[in-house]
C-alpha positions as a printed Julia matrix, in Angstrom:
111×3 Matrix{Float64}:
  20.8    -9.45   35.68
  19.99   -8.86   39.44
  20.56  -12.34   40.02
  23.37  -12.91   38.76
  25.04  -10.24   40.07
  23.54  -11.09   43.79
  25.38  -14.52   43.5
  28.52  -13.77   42.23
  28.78  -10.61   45.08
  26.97  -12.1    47.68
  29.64  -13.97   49.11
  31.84  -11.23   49.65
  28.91   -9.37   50.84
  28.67   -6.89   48.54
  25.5    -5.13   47.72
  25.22   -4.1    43.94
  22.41   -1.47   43.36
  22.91    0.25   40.19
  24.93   -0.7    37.17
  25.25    1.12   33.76
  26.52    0.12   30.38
  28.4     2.33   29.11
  29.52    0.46   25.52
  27.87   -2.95   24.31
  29.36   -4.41   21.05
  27.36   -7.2    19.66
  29.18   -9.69   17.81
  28.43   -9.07   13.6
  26.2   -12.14   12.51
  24.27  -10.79   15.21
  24.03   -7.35   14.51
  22.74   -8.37   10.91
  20.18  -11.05   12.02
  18.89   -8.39   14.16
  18.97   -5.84   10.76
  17.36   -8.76    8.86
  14.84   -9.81   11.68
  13.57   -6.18   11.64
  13.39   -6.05    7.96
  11.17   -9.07    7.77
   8.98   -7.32    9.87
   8.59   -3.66    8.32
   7.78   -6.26    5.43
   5.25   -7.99    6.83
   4.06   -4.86    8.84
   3.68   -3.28    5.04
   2.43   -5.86    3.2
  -0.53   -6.22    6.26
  -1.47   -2.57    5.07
  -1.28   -3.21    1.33
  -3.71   -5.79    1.76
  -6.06   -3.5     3.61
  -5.75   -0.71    1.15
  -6.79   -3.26   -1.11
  -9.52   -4.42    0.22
 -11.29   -0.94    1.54
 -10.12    0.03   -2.64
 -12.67   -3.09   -3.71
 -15.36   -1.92   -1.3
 -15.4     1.43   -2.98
 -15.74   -0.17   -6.69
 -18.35   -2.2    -5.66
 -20.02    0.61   -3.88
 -19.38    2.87   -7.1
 -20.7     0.13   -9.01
 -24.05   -0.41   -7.36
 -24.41    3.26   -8.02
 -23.77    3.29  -11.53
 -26.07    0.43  -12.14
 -28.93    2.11  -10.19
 -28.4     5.02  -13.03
 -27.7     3.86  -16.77
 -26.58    8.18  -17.33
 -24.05    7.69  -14.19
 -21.58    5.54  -16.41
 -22.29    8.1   -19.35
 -21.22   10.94  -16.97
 -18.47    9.41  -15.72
 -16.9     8.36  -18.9
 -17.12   11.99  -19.8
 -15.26   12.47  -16.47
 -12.28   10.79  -17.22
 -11.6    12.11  -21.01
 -12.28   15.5   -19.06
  -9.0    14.33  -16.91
  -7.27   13.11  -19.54
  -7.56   16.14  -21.95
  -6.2    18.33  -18.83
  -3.3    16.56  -17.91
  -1.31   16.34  -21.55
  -1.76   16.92  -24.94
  -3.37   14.19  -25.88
  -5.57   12.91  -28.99
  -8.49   10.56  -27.94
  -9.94    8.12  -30.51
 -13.35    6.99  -29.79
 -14.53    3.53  -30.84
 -17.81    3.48  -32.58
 -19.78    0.89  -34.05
 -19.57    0.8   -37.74
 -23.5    -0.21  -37.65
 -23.39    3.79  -36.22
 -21.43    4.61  -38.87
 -23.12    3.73  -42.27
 -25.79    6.18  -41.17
 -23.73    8.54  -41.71
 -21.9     7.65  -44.79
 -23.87    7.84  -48.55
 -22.64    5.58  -51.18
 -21.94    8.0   -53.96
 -24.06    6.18  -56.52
């Protein structure tokens, strides 16, 4: 901007030190390729951190993992865990599978 202003006032020489916009209107289809420029990159800005939540959130199940295989009881524990969290958040009714092999031990025929 300093150039341009030295050779249009040089000539008449004219010095110009300081100049301050006051008001700057920029035409529409600029105004929203600027709006859509900066959209596209809060986009890519969140989808950069997505992909890093993801990927420290698969380094703690495998971590969490390792650990549960190290201890057969850990998997036990934790199962117990969750149904703990679920019973506290709602009234809820849990079904547990079981194997009908588990079952018939427990069942007489009535002969």
């Amino acid at each position: 901007m300093q150039t341009v202003l030295d050779e249009c006032t040089g000539a008449w020489g004219i010095k110009v030190e300081r100049v301050e916009i006051k008001d700057v209107r920029l035409p529409v289809q600029l105004q929203r390729a600027m709006a859509a420029e900066a959209e596209a990159a809060r986009e890519a800005r969140a989808k950069v951190i997505a992909a890093e939540g993801e990927q420290k959130s698969a380094r703690a199940l495998k971590e969490a993992a390792e650990v549960i295989a190290q201890s057969p009881a850990a998997l036990q524990l934790r199962y117990l865990q969750t149904l703990n969290t679920i019973s506290a958040e709602k009234n809820s009714t849990i079904i547990f599978p079981l194997p009908i092999d588990f079952i018939s031990h427990f069942i007489r025929p009535n002969v």
